[in-house]
N, C-alpha and C positions, 0 to 999 in steps of 0.2 A: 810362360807368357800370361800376364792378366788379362783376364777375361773382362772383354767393353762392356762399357755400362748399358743397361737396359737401353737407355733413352737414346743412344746411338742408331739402335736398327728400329722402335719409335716411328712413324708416321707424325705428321705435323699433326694431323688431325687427331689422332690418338693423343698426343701429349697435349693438346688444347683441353682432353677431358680429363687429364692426369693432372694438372697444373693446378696448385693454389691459388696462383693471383689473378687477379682477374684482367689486367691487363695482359698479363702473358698467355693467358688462355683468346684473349683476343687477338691478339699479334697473330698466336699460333693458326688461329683459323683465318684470322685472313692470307699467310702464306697461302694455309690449301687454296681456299678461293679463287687467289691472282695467281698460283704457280707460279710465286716468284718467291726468293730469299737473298733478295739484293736491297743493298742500303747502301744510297746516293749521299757522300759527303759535298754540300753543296759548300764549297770553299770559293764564293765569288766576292767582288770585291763592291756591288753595290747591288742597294735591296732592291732595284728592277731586276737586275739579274735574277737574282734570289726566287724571286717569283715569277720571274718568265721558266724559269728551270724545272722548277715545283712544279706548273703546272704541263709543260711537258713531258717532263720523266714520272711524273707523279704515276701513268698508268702500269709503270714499269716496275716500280718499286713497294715496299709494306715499311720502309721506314727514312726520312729524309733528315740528313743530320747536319747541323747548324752551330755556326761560331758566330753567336748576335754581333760582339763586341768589333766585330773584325769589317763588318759591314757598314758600307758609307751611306746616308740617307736611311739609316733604321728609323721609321716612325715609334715612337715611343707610346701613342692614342691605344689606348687597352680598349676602345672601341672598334677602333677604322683604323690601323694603324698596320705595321706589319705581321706582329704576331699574331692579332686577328685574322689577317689576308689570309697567312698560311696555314692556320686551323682550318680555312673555308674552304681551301684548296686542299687540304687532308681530309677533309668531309668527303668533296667530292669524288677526289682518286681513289680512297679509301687507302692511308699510308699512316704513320704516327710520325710526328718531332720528337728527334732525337736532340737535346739542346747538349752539347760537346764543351760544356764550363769544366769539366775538370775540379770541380771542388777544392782545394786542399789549403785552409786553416782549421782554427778552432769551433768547436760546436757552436760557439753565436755568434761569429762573423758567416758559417756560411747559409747557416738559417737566414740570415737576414740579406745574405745575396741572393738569397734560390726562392725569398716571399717577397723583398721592397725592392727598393731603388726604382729606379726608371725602368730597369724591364721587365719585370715582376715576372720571373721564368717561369715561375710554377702557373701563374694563369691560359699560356699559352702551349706549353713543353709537355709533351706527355711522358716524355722520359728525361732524365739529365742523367750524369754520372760525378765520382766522388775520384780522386787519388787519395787513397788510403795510408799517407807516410803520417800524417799529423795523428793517426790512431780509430778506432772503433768511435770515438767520441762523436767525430763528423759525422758518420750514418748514424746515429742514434740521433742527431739533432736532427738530420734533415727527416729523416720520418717522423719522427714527432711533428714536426712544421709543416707537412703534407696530411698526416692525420687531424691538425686542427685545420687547413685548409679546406679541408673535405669536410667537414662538421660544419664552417661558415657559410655551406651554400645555398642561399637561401630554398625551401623547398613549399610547393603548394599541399595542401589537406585535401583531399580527398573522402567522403565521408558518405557512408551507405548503409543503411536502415533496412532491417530485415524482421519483421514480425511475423509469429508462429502463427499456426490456427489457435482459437481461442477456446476453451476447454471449461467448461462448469466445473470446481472446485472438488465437488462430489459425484462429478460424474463417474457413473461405471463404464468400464475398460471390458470387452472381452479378452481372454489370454492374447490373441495373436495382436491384437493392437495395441494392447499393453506393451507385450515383449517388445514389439515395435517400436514404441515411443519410449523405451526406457534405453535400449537401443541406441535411437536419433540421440537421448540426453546424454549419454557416455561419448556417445562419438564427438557431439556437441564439444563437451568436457575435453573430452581428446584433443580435436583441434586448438581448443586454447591453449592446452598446455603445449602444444608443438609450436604455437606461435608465441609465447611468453620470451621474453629476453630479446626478441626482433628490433629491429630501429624503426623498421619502417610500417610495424603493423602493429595498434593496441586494439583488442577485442573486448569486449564489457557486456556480461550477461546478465541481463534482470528477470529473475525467477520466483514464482511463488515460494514463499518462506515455508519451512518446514512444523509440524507442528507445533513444535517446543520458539518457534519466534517469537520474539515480543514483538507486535507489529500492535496497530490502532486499525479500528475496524471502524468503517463510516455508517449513522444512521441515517433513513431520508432524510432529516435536515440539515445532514452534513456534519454535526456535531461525532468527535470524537471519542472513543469509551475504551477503555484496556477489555480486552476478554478475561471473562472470569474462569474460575474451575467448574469444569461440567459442563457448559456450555456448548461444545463441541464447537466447532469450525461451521461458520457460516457458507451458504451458499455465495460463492464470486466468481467472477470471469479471471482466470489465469490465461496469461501468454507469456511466449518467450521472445524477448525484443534482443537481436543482437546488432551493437552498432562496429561497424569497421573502419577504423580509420586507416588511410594512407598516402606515405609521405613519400613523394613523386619531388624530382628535381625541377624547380620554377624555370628554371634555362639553364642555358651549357655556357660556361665562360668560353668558352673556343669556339662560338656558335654567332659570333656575331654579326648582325648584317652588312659585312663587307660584301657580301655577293649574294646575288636574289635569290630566291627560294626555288625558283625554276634552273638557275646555272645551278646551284647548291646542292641540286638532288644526290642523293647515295646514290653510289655503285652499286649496280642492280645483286642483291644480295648480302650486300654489306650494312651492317649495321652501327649506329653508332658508336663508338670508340668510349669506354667507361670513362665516368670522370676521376677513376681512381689514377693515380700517378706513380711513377717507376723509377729503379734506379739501377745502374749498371754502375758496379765497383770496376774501375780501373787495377784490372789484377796483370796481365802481362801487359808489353808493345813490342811494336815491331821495329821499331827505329833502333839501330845499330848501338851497343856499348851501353844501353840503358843497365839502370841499377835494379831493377824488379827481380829480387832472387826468388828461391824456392820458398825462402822463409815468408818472404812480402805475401808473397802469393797463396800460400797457405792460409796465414791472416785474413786476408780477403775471403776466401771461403768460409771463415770458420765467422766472420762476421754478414755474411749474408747467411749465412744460418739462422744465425738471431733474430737477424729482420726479416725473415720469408713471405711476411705481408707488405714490405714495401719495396725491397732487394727484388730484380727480376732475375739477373743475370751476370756476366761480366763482358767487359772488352776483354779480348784474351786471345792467344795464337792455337789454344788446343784446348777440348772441353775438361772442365773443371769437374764434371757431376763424379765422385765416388761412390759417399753413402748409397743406399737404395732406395732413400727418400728424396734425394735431391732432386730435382728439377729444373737447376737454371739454364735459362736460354744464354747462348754466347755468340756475339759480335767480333768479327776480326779484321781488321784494318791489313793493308800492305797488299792487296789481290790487285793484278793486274793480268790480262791475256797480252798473246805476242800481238800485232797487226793481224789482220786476214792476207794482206797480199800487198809488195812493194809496183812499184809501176811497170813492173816487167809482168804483172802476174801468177809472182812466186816469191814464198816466205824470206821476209829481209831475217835472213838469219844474226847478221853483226848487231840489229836493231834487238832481235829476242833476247841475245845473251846479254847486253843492255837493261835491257827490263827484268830481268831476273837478275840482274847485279844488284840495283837500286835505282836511287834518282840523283846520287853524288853528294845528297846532302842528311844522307844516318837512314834512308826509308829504306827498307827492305822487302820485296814483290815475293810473292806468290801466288800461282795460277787459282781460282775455283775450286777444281779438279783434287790440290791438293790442301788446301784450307777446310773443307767442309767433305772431301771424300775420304782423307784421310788425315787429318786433324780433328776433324768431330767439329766444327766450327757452326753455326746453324744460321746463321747473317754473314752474306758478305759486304765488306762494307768496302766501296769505290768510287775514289775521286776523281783524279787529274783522268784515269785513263775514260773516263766518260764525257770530263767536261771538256777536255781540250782534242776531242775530236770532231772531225769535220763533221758529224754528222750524228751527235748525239744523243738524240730519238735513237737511232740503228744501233749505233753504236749503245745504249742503254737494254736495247733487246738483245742483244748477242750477251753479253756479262750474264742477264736474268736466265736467259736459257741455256748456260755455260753450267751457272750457281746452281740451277734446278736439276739438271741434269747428274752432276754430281751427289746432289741429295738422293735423287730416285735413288743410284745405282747403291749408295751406302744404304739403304735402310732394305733391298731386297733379300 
């Protein structure tokens, strides 16, 4: 018997510090946070719905997954519009958009569905996913279109001036403040070289020139004169001026003032969701007679490899991680629990084997318990059996503490 992969017995919060991306490193903590690993497939048929949903299961869930296209009354206002509403409303709950497009043509048709048109998913979606039949080509476009996305957004300068003590040219040094200060100027040295090649931080050090400089040396009336041989080095004031720049995000495209800054507050302890963006390769489903072989599925893995900076994870029925470097978080659709109790006050058994049959039309169920206890599954992802119950707030907490429960018991 192969022996499970690390990331199986894994803590959320452990793999949040193991994780590359940084959106999965978010995900991952906000599970721990909320103790939840449930993902609400919000399949309604208009955008009040949508957001009456969001905003009550939102405390329920860490990720809310969305078919735009399918919904009546989409606001299309990349201000005040719907995908705005529900970034404000994932502020609040603390939860990600899942947008459930399913990718699949060529490398520049779906770049230019996943940046333009009317719904511009990437402004509002913190996740989308791919079906990988059209080849590797589609994930290579869509990150690339997410990497320049992320480059476009506009950012504020930040900028902070730091001047040394000022030191006479010929000053004498006893040893210990010598050592000292030669010390500070290595360490000095050090730090820039740790911060060289950053995005977001240029450092610039203005230092007295060494002897051999050619520098111009000022007389009182300000006239300029090359130093001669012999001459020796004048008496001057040296300092060391370091400027810091940094480059701070100007706003959050999912940040918009759809909702006040008082409704909008974060969940106490959560913080804001990176503006980096995700992708979940469509590697299995669960819908009956699908064609996703062993082969498909391999591919899928072997090309979220390549993109491990923009690939988070997969939709998938069992985890995918081999290597011992892998990492990806996995989503599984088809979980449903039986009823709690028929009107008699005892389990409708004819209704359970029901729900673990299907839904008559190719879905095929599976409890929590057995998706993510023993599947490795690490999102559960549930629709009808939350939206179309009577009482779906309740009904939204029993799935989460079903999902969580199952996690604990696999990772002790």
């Amino acid at each position: 018997m192969a022996t499970p992969h690390p990331t199986l017995k894994m803590t959320y919060a452990q793999r949040s510090e193991a994780t590359t991306h940084p959106l999965t490193a978010y995900l991952f903590k906000l599970m721990d946070l909320k103790a939840s690993n449930l993902c609400l497939s919000a399949d309604v048929p208009t955008a009040r719905e949508l957001l009456y949903l969001a905003d009550k299961i939102g405390p329920s869930i860490v990720v809310l997954k969305t078919h735009h296209d399918m919904v009546a009354g989409w606001d299309y206002d990349q201000e005040t519009g719907t995908g705005a509403k529900l970034s404000a409303l994932a502020r609040r709950h603390g939860f990600l958009i899942f947008e459930d497009r399913k990718f699949g043509d060529i490398g520049n048709t779906v770049e230019l569905q996943y940046t333009s048109g009317s719904a511009r998913i990437i402004d509002w979606a913190h996740i989308t996913n791919v079906n990988m039949v059209p080849g590797k080509a589609s994930v290579t476009s869509l990150a690339n279109a997410a990497a320049r996305w992320l480059e476009r957004i506009p950012y504020q300068v930040k900028t902070s001036v730091t001047v040394g003590t000022p030191r006479m040219e010929g000053e004498e040094f006893d040893d210990e403040e010598g050592d000292s200060n030669n010390n500070n100027n290595n360490n000095n040295n050090s730090n820039k070289d740790e911060r060289d090649g950053k995005n977001d931080k240029d450092d610039c050090h203005l230092q007295s020139p060494d002897n051999n400089s050619n520098i111009l040396q000022f007389n009182g009336d300000g006239n300029g004169k090359q130093p001669q041989p012999g001459e020796g080095r004048k008496g001057s004031i040296v300092s060391i001026t370091t400027l810091t720049q940094q480059y701070e995000p100007a706003h959050s495209p999912r940040l918009h003032q759809a909702i006040s800054e008082e409704e909008g507050a974060l969940l106490h302890g959560i913080e804001e969701a990176p503006l980096n963006r995700g992708l979940l390769i469509l590697a299995q489903m669960s819908s009956k007679g699908n064609f996703m072989n062993a082969e498909y599925t391999q591919a899928c893995v072997e090309a979220a490899r390549e993109h491990k900076d923009f690939v988070m994870g997969f939709v998938s029925q069992e985890a995918l991680n081999t290597l011992p470097e892998d990492d990806f978080i996995h989503m599984t659709p088809g979980c449903q629990l039986p009823p709690e109790h028929d009107e008699d006050g005892n389990p409708d058994e004819g209704q359970q084997q029901q729900q673990a049959m299907g839904d008559g039309k190719g879905q095929q169920y599976n409890t929590p318990g057995k998706l993510i206890g023993i599947c490795g599954a690490d999102i559960a992802i549930v629709g009808r059996g939350i939206i179309k119950a009577g009482d779906p707030e309740h009904e939204a907490d029993r799935y989460r503490s079903a999902a969580w429960k199952a996690y604990t018991e696999r990772v002790r």
